[in-house]
SEVEXVEX-510998 format. One record per residue (C-alpha): chain; residue in three letters; x, z, y. Coordinates in Angstrom, 1 decimal. Last residue first. Example, Ala and Ser with C-alpha at 12.3 -4.5 7.8 and 13.67 -1.06 7.14 Angstrom:
<pts>
ch|aa|xx|zz|yy
A|ser|13.7|7.1|-1.1
A|ala|12.3|7.8|-4.5
</pts>
This chain:
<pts>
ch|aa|xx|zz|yy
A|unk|2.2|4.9|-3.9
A|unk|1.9|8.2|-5.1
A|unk|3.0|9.4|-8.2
A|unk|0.2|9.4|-11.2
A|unk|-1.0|12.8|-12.9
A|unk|-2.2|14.7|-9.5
A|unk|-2.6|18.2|-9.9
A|unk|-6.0|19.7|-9.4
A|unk|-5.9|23.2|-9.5
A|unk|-8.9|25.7|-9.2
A|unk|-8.9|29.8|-9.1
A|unk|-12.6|31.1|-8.8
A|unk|-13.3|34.4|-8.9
A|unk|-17.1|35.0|-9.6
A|unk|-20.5|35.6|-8.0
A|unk|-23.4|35.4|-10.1
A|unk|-26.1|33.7|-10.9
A|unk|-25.3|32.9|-14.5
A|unk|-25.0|29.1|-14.5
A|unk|-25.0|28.7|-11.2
A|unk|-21.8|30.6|-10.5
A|unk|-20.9|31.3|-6.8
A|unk|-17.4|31.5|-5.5
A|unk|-14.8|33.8|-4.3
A|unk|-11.2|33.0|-3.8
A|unk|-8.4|30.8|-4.9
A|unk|-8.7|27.0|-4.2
A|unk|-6.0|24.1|-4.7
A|unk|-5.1|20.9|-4.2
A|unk|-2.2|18.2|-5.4
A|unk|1.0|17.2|-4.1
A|unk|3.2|18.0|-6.5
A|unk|4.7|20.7|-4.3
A|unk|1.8|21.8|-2.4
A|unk|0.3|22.6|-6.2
A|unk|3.4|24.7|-7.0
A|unk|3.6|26.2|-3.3
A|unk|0.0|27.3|-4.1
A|unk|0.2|28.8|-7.6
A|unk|3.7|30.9|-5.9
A|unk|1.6|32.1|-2.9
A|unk|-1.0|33.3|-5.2
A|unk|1.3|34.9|-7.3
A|unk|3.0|36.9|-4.3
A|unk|-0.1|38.0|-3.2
A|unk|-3.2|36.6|-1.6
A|unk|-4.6|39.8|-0.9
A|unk|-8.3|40.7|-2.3
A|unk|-10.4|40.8|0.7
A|unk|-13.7|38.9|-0.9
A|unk|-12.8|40.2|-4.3
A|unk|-13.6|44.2|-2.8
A|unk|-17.2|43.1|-2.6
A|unk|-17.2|41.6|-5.9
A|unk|-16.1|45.1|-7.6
A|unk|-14.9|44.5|-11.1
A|unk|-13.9|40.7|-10.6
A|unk|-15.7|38.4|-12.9
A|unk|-13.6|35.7|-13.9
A|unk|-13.3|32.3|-14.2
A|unk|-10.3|29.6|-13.7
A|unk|-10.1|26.1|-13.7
A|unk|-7.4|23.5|-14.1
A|unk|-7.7|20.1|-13.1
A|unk|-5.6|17.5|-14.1
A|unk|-6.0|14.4|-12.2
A|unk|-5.5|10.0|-12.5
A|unk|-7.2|9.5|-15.9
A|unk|-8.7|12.8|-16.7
A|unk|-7.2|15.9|-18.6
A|unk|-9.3|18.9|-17.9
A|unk|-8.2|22.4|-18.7
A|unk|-10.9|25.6|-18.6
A|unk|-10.2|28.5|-18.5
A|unk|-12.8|31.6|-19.0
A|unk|-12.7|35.2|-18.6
A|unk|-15.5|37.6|-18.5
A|unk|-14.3|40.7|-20.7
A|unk|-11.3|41.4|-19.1
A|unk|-13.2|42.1|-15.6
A|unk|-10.7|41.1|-12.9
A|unk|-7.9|42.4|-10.4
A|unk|-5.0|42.9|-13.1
A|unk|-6.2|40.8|-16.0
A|unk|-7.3|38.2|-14.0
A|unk|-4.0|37.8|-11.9
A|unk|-2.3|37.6|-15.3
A|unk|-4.8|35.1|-16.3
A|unk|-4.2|33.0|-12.7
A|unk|-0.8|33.5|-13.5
A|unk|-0.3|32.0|-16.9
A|unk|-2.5|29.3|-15.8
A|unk|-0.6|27.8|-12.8
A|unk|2.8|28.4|-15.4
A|unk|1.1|26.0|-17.9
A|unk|0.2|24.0|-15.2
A|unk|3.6|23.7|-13.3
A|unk|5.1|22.7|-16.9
A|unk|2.3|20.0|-17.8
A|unk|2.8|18.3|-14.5
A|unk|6.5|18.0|-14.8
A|unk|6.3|16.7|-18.8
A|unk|3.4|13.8|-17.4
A|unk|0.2|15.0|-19.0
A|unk|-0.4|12.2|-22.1
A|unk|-0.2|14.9|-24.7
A|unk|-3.7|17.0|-23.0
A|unk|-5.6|14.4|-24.3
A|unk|-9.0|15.0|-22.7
A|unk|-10.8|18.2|-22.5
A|unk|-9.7|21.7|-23.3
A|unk|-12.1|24.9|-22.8
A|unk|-10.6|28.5|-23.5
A|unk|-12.6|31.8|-23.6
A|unk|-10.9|34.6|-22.8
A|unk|-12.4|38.0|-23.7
A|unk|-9.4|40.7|-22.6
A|unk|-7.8|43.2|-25.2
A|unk|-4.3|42.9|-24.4
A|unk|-3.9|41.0|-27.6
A|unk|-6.6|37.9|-26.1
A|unk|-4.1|38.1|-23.4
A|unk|-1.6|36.8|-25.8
A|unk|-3.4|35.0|-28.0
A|unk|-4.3|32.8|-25.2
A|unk|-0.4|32.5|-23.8
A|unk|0.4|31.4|-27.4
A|unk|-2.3|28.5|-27.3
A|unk|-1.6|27.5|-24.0
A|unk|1.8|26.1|-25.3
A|unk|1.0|22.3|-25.3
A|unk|0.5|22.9|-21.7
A|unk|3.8|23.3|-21.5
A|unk|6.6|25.7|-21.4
A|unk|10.4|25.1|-20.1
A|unk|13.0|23.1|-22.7
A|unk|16.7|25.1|-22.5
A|unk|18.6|22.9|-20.3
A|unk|18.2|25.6|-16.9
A|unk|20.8|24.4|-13.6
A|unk|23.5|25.5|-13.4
A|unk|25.3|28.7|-11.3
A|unk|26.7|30.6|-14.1
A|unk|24.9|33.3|-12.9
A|unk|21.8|32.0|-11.9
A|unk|22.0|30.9|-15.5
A|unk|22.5|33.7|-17.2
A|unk|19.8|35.5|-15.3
A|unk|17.1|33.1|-16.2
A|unk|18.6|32.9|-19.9
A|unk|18.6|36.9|-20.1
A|unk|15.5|37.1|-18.4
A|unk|13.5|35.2|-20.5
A|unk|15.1|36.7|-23.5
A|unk|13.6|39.7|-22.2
A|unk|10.5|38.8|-21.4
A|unk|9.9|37.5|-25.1
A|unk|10.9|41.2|-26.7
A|unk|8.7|42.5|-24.3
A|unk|5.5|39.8|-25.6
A|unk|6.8|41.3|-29.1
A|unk|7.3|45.3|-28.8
A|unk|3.6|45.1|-26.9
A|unk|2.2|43.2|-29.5
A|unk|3.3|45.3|-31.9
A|unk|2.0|48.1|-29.8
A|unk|-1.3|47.0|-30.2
A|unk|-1.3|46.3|-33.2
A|unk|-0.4|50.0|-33.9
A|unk|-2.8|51.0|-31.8
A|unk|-5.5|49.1|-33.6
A|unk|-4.3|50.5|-37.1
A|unk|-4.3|54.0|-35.8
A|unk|-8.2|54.1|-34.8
A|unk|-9.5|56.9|-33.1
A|unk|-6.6|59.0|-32.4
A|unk|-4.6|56.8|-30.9
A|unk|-7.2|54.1|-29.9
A|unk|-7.3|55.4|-26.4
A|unk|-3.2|55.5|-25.7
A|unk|-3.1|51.6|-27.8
A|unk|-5.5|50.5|-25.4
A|unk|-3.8|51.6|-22.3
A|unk|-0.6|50.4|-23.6
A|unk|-2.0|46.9|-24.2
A|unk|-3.3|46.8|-20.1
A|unk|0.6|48.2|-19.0
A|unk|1.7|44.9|-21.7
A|unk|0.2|42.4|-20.8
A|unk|0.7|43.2|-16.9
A|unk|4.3|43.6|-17.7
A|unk|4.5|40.4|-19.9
A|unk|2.6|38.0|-17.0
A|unk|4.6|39.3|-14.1
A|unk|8.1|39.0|-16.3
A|unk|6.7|35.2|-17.0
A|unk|5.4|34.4|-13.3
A|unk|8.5|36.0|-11.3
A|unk|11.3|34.6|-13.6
A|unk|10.0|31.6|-13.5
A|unk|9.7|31.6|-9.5
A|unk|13.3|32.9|-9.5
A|unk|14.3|29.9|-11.4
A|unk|12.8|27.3|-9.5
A|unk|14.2|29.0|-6.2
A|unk|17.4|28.7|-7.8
A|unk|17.0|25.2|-8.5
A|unk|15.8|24.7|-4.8
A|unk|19.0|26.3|-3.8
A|unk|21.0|24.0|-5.7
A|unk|19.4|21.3|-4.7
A|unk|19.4|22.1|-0.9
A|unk|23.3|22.3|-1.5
A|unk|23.5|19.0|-3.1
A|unk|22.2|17.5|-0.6
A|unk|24.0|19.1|1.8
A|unk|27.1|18.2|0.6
A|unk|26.0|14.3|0.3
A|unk|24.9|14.4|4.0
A|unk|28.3|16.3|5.0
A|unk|30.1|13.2|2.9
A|unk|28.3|10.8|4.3
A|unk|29.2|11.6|8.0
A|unk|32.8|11.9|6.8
A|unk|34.1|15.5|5.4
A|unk|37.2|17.3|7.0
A|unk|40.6|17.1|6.1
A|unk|42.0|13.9|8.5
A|unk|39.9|14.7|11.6
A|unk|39.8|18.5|11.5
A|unk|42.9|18.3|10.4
A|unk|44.4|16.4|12.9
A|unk|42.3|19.0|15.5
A|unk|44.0|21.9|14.3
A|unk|47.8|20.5|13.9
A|unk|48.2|20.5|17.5
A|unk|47.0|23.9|18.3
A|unk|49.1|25.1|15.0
A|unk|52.0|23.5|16.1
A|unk|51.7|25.3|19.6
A|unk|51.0|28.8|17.5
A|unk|54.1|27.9|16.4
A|unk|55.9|27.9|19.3
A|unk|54.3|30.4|21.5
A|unk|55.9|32.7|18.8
A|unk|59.0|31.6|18.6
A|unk|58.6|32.2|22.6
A|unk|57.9|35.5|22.7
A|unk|60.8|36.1|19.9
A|unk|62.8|34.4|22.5
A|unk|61.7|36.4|25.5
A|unk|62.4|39.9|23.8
A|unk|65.9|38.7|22.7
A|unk|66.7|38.3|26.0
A|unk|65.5|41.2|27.5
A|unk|67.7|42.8|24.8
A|unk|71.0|40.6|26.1
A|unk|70.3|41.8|30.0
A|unk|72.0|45.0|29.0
A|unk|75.4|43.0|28.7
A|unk|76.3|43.7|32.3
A|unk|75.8|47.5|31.4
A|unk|78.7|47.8|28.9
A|unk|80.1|44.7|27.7
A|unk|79.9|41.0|28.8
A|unk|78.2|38.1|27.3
A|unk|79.3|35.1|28.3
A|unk|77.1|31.8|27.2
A|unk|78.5|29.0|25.8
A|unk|76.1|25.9|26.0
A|unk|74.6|23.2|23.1
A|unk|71.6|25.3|22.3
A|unk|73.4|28.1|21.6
A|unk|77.5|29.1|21.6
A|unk|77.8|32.8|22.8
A|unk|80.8|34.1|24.1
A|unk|82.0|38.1|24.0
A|unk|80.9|41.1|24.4
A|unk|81.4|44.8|22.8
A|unk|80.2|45.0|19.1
A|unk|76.8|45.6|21.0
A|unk|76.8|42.9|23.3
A|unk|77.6|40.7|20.5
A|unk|74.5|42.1|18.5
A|unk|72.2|42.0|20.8
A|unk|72.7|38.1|21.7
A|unk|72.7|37.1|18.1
A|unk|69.5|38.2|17.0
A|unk|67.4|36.9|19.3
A|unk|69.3|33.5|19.3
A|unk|69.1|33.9|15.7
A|unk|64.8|34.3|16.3
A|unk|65.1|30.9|18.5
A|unk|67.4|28.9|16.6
A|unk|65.0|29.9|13.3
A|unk|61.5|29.1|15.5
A|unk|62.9|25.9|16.8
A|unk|64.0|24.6|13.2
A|unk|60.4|25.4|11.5
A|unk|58.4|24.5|14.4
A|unk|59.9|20.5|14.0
A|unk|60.3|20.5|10.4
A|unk|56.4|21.8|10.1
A|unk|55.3|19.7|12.8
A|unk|56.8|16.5|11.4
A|unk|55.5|17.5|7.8
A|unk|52.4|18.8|8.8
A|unk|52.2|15.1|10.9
A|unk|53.0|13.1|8.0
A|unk|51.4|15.4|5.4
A|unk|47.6|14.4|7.0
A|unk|48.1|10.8|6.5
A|unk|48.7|11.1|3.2
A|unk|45.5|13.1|2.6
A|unk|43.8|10.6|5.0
A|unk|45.2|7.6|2.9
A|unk|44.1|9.3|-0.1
A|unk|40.3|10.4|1.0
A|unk|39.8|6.7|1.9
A|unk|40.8|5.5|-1.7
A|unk|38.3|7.8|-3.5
A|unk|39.1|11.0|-4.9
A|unk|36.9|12.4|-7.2
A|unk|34.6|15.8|-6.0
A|unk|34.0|16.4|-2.5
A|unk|36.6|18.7|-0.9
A|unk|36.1|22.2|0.1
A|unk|34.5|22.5|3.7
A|unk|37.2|22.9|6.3
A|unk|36.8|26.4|8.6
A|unk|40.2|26.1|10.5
A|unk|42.0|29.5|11.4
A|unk|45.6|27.8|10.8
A|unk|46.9|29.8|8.2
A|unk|43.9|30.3|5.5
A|unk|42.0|27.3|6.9
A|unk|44.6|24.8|6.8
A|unk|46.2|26.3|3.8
A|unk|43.2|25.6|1.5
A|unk|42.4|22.0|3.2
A|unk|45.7|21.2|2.1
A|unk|46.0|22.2|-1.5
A|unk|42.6|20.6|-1.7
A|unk|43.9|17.2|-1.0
A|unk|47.0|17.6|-2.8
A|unk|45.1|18.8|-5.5
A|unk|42.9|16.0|-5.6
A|unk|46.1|13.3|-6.6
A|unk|47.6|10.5|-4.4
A|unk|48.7|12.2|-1.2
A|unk|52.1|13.0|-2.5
A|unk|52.4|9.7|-4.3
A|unk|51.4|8.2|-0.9
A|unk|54.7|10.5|0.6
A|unk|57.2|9.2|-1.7
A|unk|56.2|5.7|-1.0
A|unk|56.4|6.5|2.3
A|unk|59.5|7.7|2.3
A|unk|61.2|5.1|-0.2
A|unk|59.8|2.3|2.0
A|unk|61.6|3.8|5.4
A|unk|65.1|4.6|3.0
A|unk|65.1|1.3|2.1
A|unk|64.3|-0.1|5.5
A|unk|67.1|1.7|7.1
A|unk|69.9|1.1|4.1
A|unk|69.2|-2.2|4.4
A|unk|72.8|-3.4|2.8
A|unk|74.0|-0.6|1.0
A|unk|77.8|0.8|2.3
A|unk|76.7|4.8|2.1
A|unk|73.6|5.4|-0.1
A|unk|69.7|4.3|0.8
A|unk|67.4|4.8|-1.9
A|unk|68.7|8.7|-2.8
A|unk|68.6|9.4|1.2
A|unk|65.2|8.4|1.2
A|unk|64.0|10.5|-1.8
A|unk|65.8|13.5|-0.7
A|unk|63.7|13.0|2.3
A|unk|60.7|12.6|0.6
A|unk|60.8|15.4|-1.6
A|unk|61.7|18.1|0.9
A|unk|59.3|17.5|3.5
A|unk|56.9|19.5|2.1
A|unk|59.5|22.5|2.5
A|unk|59.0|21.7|5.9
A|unk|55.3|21.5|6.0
A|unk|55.4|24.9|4.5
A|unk|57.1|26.7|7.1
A|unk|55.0|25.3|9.3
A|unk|51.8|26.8|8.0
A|unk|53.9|30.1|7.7
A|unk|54.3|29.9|11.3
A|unk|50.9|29.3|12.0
A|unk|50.0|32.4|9.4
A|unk|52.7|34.9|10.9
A|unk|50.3|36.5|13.8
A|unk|52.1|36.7|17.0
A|unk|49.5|35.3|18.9
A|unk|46.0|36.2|17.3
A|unk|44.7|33.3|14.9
A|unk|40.8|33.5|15.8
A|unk|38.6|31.4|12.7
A|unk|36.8|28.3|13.7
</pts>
């Protein structure tokens, strides 16, 4: 909860605007109950309320009130839930009642108060005379017995303001009460919160892999195009081309990513899949590395979540592989079974001493939090390869293709 200092305007501005709330349902009252009608209590009673549930009936009401309470009473209310159920209209309505009595009430105490401060003064001033206030005349005589007048005035404006910070005190807990979210409501809040921030993670970690993947691509293409300069023009001029069109990619990446962090939603355009390994292999084949691809089963049937946290699993393992490894010894292999996919990656690293203390990295950490997410299990790190004798960097996946029971 926010500190209102004493003296500050904000309570009494609070109050202020209570009483103009009460406006509308008095004139309403005095409209239903005219001079000489039979009932003119209990008309003028319905006529106020109903008055005051119309005032309670629609959001803005709602979130008109929760603004004010925190800009001029120091509360911190969360911002209402969207819709407005039954329960959040009775407590809206049953929230003006008391503004509106405390607002009246402050309002009317804090104006006879600040003329009483006024009025005093001046009558000693123009040179005495009587004072009517608060239902008592009070002398005020010239010259120095009047000099007790601006002592006066001081007190008063002391007390308007002990006033309305006394609405304000007993305002704070009603709204706190009648404003604030139920039980559910904080649970529903925070739901969606963690959602939103997981979204954003989401996107982040895109934006990580596929900007990681292009400028590694690209730093190994421009190294080949600078050597084949002179050599051979036509390969450096591929070579660029591919540069100009995995940048071109990145950037619309970025643009949609950053777009929608922006705008705060969640992404609609469709994310890659497995079905678009073919790309991402041309891709680092451009960059001059030796990949060799290996596919088995039916790669279709992959559930659409699966196949996205794959695709990205392999686009940074090779992009891992084309910064730490050998470029010529790269194989992936992608198996589709019944109940697993399980992803494999090869490579030779260019000094297998230094392999065994590669850091984990930030890619690493991102392949692993994938797999943790979906449940599955994972392995980066050095490993021995029968077939050749040799040791390699190994990066497995095996993602689960069927939900837990």
């Amino acid at each position: 909860m926010r500190t209102v200092l004493i003296g500050s305007p904000r309570p009494l501005l609070h109050a202020v605007a209570g009483a103009l709330l009460s406006l509308p349902p008095m004139l309403a009252a005095v409209l239903a109950a005219p001079p000489g009608r039979p009932l003119r209590v209990a008309a003028s009673v319905v006529a106020l309320l109903a008055v005051l549930a119309a005032m309670g009936f629609p959001r803005a009401a709602r979130t008109g009130s929760v603004r004010l309470a925190n800009a001029l009473l120091g509360t911190e209310l969360p911002a209402p839930a969207p819709g407005m159920s039954r329960d959040h209209r009775l407590r809206t309505t049953a929230w003006l009642v008391p503004h509106i009595v405390v607002g009246v009430a402050v309002t009317t105490v804090t104006f006879l108060l600040l003329l009483s401060a006024a009025v005093f003064p001046s009558v000693w001033l123009a040179g005495g005379g009587h004072v009517s206030t608060f239902g008592t005349t009070v002398p005020v005589g010239a010259g120095w017995r009047g000099v007790w007048t601006p002592l006066v005035s001081v007190v008063t404006l002391v007390a308007a303001a002990y006033v309305a910070q006394g609405g304000a005190a007993v305002l704070r807990p009603l709204a706190a009460v009648l404003l604030d979210h139920r039980p559910a409501e904080r649970l529903a809040a925070a739901e969606e919160e963690l959602n939103r921030l997981a979204g954003q993670q989401r996107l982040a970690r895109e934006l990580h892999d596929s900007i990681g993947h292009t400028l590694t691509a690209s730093t190994i293409q421009a190294a080949v195009a600078g050597e084949l300069l002179d050599r051979d023009p036509q390969a450096a001029r591929r070579a660029l081309t591919s540069i100009e069109e995995t940048t071109r990619t990145a950037m619309d990446d970025l643009d949609h990513v950053l777009g929608l962090l922006r705008a705060g939603v969640t992404p609609t355009a469709p994310a890659r899949t497995l079905a678009d390994l073919g790309p991402l292999s041309d891709g680092v084949r451009q960059a001059g590395a030796q990949l060799r691809v290996e596919t088995r089963g039916d790669l279709t049937r992959v559930p659409a979540t699966v196949s996205r946290e794959a695709y990205r699993i392999v686009q940074e393992g090779l992009t891992n592989a084309l910064r730490h490894g050998d470029p010529s010894s790269i194989t992936l292999r992608v198996t589709a079974g019944e109940d697993w996919l399980d992803v494999e990656l090869l490579n030779l690293p260019t000094e297998v001493r230094a392999s065994r203390r590669r850091p984990a990295g930030q890619g690493l950490d991102g392949i692993r939090e994938r797999v943790r997410t979906l449940r599955g299990e994972s392995f980066a790190g050095p490993s021995y390869d029968a077939e050749d004798g040799r040791e390699r960097w190994r990066l497995t996946a095996r993602l689960p293709l069927r939900s837990p029971a």
